[in-house]
C-alpha positions as CSV (number, residue, x, y, z in Angstrom):
1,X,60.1,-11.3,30.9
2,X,60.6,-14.6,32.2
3,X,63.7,-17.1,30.5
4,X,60.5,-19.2,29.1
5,X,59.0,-16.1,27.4
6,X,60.7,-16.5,23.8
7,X,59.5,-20.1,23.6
8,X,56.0,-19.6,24.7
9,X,56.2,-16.5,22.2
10,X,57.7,-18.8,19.3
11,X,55.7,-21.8,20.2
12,X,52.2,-19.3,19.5
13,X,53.9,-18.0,16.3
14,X,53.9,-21.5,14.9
15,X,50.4,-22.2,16.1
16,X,48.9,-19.8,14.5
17,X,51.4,-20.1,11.3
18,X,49.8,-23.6,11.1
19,X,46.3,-22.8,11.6
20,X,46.3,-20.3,8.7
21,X,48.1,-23.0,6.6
22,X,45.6,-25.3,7.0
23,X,42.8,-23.3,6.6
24,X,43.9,-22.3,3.3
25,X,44.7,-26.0,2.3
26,X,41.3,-26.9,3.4
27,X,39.6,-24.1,1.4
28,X,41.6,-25.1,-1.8
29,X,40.7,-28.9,-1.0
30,X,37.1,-28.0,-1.0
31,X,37.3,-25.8,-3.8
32,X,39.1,-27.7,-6.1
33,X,36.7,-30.0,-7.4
34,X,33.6,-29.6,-9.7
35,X,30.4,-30.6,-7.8
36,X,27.0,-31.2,-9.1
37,X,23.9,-31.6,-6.9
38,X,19.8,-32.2,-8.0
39,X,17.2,-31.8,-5.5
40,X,13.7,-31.4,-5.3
41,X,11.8,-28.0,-6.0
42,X,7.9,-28.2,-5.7
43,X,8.0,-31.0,-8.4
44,X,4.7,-32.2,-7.6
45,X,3.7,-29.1,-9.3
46,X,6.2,-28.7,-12.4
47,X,7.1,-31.7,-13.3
48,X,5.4,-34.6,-15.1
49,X,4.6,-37.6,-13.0
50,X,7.5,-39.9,-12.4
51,X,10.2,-37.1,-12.8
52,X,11.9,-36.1,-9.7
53,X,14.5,-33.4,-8.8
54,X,14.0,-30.8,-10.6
55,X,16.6,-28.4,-9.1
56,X,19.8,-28.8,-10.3
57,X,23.1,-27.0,-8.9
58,X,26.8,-26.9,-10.4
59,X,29.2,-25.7,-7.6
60,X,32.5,-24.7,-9.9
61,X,36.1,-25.0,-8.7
62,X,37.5,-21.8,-7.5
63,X,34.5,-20.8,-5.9
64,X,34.5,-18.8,-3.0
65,X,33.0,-21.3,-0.7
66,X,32.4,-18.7,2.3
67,X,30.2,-16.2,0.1
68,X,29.6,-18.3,-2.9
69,X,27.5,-16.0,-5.9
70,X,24.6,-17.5,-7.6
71,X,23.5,-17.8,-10.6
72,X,19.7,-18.9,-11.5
73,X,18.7,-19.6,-14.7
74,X,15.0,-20.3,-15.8
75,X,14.1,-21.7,-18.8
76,X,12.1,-21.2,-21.8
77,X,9.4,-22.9,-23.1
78,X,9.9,-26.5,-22.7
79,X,6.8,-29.1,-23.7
80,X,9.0,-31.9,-24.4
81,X,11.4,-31.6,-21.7
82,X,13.9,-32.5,-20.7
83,X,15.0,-30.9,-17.0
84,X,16.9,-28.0,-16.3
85,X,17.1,-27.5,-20.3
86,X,19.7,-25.1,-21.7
87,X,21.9,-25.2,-18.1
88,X,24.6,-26.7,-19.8
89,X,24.5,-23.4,-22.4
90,X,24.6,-20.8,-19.2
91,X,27.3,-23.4,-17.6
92,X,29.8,-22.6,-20.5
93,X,29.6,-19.2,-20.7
94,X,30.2,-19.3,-17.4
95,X,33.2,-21.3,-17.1
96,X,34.7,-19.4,-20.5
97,X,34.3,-16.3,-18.5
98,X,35.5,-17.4,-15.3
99,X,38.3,-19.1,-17.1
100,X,39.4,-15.7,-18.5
101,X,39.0,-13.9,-15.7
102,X,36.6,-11.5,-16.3
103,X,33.9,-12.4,-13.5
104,X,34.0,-14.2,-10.2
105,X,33.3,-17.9,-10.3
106,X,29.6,-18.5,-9.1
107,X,27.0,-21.6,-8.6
108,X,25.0,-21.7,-11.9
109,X,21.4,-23.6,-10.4
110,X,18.2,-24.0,-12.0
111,X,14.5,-25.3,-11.6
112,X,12.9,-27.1,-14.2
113,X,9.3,-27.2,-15.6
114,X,8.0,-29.8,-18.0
115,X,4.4,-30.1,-16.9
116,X,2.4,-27.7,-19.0
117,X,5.3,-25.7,-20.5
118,X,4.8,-25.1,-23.9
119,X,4.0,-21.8,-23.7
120,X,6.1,-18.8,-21.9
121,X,2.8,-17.5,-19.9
122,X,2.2,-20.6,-18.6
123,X,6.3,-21.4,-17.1
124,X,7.4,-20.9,-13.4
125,X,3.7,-19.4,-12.0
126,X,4.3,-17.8,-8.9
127,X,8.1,-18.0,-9.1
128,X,9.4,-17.5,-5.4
129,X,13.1,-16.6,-6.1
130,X,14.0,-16.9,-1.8
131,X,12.3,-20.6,-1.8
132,X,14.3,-21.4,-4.6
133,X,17.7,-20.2,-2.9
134,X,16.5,-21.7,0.2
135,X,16.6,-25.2,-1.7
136,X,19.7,-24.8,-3.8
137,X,21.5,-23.8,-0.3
138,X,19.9,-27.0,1.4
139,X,21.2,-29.3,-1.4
140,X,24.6,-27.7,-1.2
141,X,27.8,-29.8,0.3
142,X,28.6,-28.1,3.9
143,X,30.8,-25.6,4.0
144,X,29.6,-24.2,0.9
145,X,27.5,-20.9,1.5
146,X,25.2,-18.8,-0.9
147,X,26.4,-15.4,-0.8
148,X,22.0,-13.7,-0.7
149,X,24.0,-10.8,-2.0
150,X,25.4,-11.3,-4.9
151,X,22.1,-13.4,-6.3
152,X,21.8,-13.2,-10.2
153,X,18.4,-14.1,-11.9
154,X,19.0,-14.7,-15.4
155,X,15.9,-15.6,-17.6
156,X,15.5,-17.1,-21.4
157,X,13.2,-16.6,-23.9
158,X,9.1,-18.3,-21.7
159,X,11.5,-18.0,-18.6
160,X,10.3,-14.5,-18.3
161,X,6.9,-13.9,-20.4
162,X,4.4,-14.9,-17.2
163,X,3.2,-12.0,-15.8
164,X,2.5,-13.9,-12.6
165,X,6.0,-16.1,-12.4
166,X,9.1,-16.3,-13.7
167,X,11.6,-13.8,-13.3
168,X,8.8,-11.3,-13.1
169,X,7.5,-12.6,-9.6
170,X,11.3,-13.9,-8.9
171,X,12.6,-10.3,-9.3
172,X,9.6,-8.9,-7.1
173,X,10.0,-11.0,-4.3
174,X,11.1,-10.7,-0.9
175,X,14.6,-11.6,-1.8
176,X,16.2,-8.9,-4.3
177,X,19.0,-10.1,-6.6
178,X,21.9,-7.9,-7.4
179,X,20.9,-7.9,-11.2
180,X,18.1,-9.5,-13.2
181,X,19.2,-10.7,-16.9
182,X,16.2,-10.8,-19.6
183,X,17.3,-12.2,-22.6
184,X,14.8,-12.7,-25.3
185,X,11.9,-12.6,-23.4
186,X,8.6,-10.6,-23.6
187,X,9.3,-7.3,-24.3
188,X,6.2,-5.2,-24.2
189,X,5.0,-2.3,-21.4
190,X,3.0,-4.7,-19.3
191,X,6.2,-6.7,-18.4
192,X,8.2,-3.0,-18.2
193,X,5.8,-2.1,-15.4
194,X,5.7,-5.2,-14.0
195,X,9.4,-5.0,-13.0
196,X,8.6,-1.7,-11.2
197,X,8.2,-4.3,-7.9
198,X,11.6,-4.9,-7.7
199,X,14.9,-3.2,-6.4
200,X,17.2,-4.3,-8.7
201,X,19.3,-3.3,-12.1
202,X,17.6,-4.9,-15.5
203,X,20.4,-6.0,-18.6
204,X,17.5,-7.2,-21.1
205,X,18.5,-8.0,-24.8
206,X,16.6,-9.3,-27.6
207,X,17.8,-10.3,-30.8
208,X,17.1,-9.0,-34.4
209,X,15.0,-11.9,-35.9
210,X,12.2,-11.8,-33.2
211,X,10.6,-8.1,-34.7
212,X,9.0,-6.3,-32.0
213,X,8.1,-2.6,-30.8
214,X,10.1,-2.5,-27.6
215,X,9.4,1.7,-26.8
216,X,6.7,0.9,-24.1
217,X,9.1,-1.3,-22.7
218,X,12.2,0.9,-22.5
219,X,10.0,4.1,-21.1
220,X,8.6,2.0,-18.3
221,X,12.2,0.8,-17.5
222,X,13.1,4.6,-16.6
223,X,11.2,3.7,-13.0
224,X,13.8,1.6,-12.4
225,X,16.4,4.8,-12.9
226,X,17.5,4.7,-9.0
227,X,18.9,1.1,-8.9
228,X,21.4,1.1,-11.8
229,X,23.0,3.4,-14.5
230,X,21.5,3.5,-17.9
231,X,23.3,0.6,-19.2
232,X,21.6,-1.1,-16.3
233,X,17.8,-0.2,-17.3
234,X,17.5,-0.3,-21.4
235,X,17.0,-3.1,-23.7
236,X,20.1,-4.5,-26.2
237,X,19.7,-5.2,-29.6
238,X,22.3,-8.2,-30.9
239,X,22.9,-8.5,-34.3
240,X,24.1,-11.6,-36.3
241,X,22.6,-14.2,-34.8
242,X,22.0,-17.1,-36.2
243,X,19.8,-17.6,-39.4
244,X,16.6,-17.1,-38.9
245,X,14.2,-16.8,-35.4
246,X,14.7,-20.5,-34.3
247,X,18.8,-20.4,-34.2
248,X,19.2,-16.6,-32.9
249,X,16.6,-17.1,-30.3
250,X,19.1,-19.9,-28.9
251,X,22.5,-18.1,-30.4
252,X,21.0,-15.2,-28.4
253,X,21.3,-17.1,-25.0
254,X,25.5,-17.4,-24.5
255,X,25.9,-13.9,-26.7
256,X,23.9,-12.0,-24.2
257,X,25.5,-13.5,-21.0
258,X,28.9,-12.6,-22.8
259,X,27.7,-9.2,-22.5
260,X,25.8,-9.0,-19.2
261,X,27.8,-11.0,-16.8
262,X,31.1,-9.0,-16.1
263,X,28.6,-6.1,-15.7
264,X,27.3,-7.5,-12.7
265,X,29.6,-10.0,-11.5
266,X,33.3,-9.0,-12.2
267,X,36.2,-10.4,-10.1
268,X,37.4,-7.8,-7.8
């Protein structure tokens, strides 16, 4: 070893001493503010005329910006607008929960639908749950990447009572989330079966107000036996929900998520 081995030894120490320092001061930099982002998603087709932007994208602080999780949220019926309704109700539950620890801070993004959406068969046709990352990831501030893994598809109430869209067709499709959340939404065999095309765990609640004979349902959800546990593949009744149809069918919405996010997207 030469006399100028220690200080070519030391000299590499502190480079790379600094280049992990910095990286991590960058990553908190990035991470460290809330950003919100809107952006087009086949608005020609959902939207009324003159409304644009119809995706809509809330990047949290603390997020892992390298493999980011995602949430997306579609919406119920919606004739009087306004875009991206009920985001703000997923986005608390979210923060309340990531606040608290108990899941893994995500991107919460939605699409929105106010052309011909007042009624649940009629929202999201032909959902395409990939196109719709694909645009939430395009809208995104660099640096910030959607983990395709760890995908959550969460829908309300309409959001998932079209046979041929919605989370139906979004849960089918060529991207498979980690989990698919139904909460409230049409409950009967035909949907059941319908979620036969996908590979992924079902959490579907409904609450008590909103009487309906969910058997069919339940026994065609044991075809999904080999891509979750039990918990994973049978519907939740919630009691106590507001006072009649109108306010649990919207009390329903944060109590369920309560329930079904640390499930599927705890901090590790």
């Amino acid at each position: 070893m030469t006399k100028h081995a220690p200080r070519k030894l030391l000299a590499m120490v502190l480079t790379i001493t600094l280049m992990i320092a910095f990286a991590q001061f960058a990553v908190v930099q990035t991470a460290s503010a809330r950003v919100t982002v809107t952006f087009p998603f086949e608005d020609a087709r959902l939207l009324k005329d003159g409304e644009h932007d119809g995706g809509k994208a809330i990047v949290p602080d603390g997020v892992d910006l390298s493999r980011a999780p995602l949430i997306v949220f579609l919406h119920g019926k919606n004739g009087r607008g306004p875009k991206n309704s009920s985001l703000a109700y997923v986005r608390s539950v979210v923060d309340r929960l990531v606040a608290s620890g108990r899941i893994e801070a995500p991107i919460v993004a939605s699409p929105s639908q106010t052309k011909d959406a007042s009624k649940g068969s009629h929202l999201f046709p032909a959902f395409s749950l990939e196109a719709f990352v694909d645009a939430t990831q395009a809208a995104l501030p660099a640096g910030v990447v959607i983990d395709r893994r760890r995908v959550i598809l969460v829908g309300h109430s309409g959001g998932g009572c079209n046979l041929e869209g919605g989370i139906v067709t979004g849960a089918g499709g060529t991207l498979h989330p980690r989990a698919v959340i139904a909460i409230d939404t049409c409950l009967d065999g035909d949907f059941g079966r319908a979620y036969h095309a996908t590979a992924a765990p079902l959490l579907a609640y409904w609450e008590s107000f909103w009487r309906r004979d969910v058997r069919a349902f339940d026994t065609e959800l044991v075809g999904l036996a080999a891509y979750g546990p039990p918990i994973l593949r049978r519907t939740r009744l919630l009691f106590g929900l507001g006072r009649d149809l109108d306010t649990a069918h919207v009390a329903i919405l944060p109590a369920a998520l309560e329930y079904a996010l640390p499930q599927v997207l705890a901090r590790n």
